[in-house]
C-alpha positions as CSV (number, residue, x, y, z in Angstrom):
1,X,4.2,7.5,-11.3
2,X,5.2,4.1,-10.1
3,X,2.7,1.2,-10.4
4,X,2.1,-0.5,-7.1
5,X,2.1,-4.5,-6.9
6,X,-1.4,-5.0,-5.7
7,X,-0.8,-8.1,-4.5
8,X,2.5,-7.5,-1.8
9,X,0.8,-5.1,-0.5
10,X,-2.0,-7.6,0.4
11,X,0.7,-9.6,1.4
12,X,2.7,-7.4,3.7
13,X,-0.5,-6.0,5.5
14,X,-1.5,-9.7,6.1
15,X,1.4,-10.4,7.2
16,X,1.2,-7.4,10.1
17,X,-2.2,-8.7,10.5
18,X,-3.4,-5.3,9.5
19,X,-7.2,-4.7,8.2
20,X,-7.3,-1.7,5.8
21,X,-8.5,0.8,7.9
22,X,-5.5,0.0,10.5
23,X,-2.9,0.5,7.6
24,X,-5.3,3.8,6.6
25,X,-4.6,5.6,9.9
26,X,-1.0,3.9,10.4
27,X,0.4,5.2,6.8
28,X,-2.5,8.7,6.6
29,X,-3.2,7.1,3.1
30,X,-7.1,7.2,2.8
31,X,-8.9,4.0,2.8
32,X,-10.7,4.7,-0.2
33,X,-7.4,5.4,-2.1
34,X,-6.4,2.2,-0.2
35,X,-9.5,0.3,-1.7
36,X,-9.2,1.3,-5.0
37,X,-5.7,-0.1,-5.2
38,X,-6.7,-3.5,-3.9
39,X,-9.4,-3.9,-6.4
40,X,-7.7,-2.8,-8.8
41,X,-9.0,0.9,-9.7
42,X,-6.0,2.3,-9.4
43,X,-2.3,0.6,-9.8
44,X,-0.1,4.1,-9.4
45,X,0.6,5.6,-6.6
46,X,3.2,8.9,-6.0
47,X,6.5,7.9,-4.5
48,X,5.7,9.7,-1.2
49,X,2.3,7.5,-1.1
50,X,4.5,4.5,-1.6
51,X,6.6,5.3,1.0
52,X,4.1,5.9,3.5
53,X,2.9,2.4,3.1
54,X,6.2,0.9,3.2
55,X,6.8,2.6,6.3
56,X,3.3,1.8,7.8
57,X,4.2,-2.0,6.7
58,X,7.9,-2.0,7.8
59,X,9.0,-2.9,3.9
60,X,11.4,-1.1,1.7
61,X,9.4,1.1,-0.6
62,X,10.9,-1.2,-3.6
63,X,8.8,-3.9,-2.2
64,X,5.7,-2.8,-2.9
65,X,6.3,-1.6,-7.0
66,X,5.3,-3.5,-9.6
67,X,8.2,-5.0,-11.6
């Protein structure tokens, strides 16, 4: 599974001045899946999660992958 960039995703939701429980419901990730990414927990997500965010964020899925 691809490793998410924790970070750009912090970025990119900041930047649509989105708390995590707006991108929760905008991308139907669940929050806690959404909060164990941003501390950390987890760093993979499936490419169909990815894309959901990417969507929510209006970002190409690439964006949000670890390098």
């Amino acid at each position: 599974m691809p490793e998410i960039n924790s970070s750009a995703l912090q970025d990119f939701r900041d930047g649509e001045g989105l708390r995590l429980t707006d991108l929760a419901e905008k991308s139907t990730v669940s929050i806690s899946f959404l909060s164990e990414l941003r501390s950390g927990t987890k760093t993979e997500a499936s490419a169909a999660t990815i894309k959901k965010l990417a969507d929510a964020l209006n970002v190409r899925p690439r964006s949000l992958m670890a390098t």
